[in-house]
C-alpha positions as semicolon CSV with decimal commas, in nm:
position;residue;x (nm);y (nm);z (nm)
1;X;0,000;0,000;0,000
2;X;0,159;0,329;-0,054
3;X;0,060;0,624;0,115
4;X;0,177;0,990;0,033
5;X;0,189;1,291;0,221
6;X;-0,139;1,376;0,121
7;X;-0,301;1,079;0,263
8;X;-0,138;1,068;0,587
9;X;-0,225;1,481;0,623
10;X;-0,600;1,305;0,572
11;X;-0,568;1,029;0,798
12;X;-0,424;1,285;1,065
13;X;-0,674;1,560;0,992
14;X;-0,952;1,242;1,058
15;X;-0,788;1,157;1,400
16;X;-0,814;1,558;1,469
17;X;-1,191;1,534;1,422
18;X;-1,255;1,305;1,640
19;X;-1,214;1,007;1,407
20;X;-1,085;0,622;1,511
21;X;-0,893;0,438;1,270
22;X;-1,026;0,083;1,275
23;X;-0,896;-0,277;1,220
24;X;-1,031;-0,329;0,870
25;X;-0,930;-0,174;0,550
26;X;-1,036;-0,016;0,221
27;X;-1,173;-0,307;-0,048
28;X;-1,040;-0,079;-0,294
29;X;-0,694;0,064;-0,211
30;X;-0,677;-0,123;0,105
31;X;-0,570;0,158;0,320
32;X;-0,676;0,170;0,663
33;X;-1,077;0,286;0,732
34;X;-1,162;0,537;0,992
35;X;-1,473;0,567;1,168
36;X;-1,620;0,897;1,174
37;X;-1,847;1,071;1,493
38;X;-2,167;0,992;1,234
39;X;-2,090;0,600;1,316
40;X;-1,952;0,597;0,906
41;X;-1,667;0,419;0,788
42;X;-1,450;0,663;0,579
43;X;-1,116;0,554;0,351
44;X;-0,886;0,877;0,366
45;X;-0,717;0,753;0,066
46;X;-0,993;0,737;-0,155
47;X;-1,213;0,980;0,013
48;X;-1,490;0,765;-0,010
49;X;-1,758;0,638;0,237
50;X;-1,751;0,259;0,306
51;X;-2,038;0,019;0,356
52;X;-2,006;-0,309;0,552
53;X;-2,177;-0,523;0,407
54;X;-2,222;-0,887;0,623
55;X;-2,284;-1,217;0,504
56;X;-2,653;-1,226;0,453
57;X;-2,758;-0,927;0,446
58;X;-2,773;-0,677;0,118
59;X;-2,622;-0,379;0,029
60;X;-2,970;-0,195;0,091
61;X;-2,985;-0,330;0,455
62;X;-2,614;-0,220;0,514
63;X;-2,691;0,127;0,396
64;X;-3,059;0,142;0,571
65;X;-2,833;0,225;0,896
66;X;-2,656;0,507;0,786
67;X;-2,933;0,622;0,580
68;X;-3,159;0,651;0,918
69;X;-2,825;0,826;1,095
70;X;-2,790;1,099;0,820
71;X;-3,154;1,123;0,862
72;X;-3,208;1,190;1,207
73;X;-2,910;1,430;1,258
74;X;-3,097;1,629;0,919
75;X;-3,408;1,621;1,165
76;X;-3,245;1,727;1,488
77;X;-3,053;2,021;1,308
78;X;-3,458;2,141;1,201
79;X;-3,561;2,084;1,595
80;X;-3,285;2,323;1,694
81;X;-3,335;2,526;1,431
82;X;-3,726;2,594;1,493
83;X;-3,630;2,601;1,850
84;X;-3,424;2,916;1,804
85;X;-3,690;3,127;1,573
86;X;-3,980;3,000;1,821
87;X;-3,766;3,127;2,140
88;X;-3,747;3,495;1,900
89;X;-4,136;3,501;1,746
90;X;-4,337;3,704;1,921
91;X;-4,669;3,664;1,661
92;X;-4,894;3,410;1,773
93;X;-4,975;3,294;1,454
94;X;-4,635;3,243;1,336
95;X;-4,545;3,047;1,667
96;X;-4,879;2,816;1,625
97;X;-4,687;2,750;1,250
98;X;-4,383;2,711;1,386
99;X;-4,502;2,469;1,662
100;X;-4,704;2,278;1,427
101;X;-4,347;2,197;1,213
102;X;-4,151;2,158;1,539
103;X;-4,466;1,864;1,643
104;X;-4,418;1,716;1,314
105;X;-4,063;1,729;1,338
106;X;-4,053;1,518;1,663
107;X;-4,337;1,286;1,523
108;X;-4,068;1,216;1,233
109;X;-3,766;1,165;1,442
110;X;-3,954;0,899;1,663
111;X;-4,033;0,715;1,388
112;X;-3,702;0,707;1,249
113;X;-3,585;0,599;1,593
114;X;-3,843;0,337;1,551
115;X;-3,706;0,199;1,219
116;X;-3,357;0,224;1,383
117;X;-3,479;-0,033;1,603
């Protein structure tokens, strides 16, 4: 495997962020993979995402997991962000709008915790 300057300054810059290099490696350049905060498996080299994919299951299932992730971070950004311009609204029927997206919201991320399940 070689690895240039540029890829190591990756690999390091991943370890800055919070990232853990794991045991397994890249099925395409088989440099080492990294585990990001988001739970994804990242190849510096390549710059590429990585699925897992176990014996069994399909590449659909694999990615169902990380799918859910991205999608309840995207949904927990929203909460904050209606949380912010409902703690600055001061007309009442902007906040019943803005409560009504912040109740589906929440309805949304349960059911995605559901599915994580």
């Amino acid at each position: 495997m070689a690895t240039n300057k540029k890829d190591l300054q990756n690999m390091a810059d991943l370890l800055k962020q919070g990232a853990t290099l794991t045991e397994l490696s890249c099925p395409a350049c088989a440099s080492p993979l990294f585990k990001l905060k988001s739970g994804e498996l990242w190849c510096a080299k390549c710059q590429k995402r990585v699925i897992v994919v176990r014996e069994g299951e399909t590449p659909e299932e694999a990615g169902k997991s990380i799918m859910l992730s991205g999608l309840e971070s995207t949904v927990l950004t929203k909460i904050r962000e209606i949380q912010t311009k409902i703690n600055d609204e001061k007309d009442p029927a902007q906040l019943e709008k803005l409560s009504a997206t912040l109740a589906s919201l929440l309805e949304n991320l349960e059911k995605i915790k559901r599915m994580k399940q």
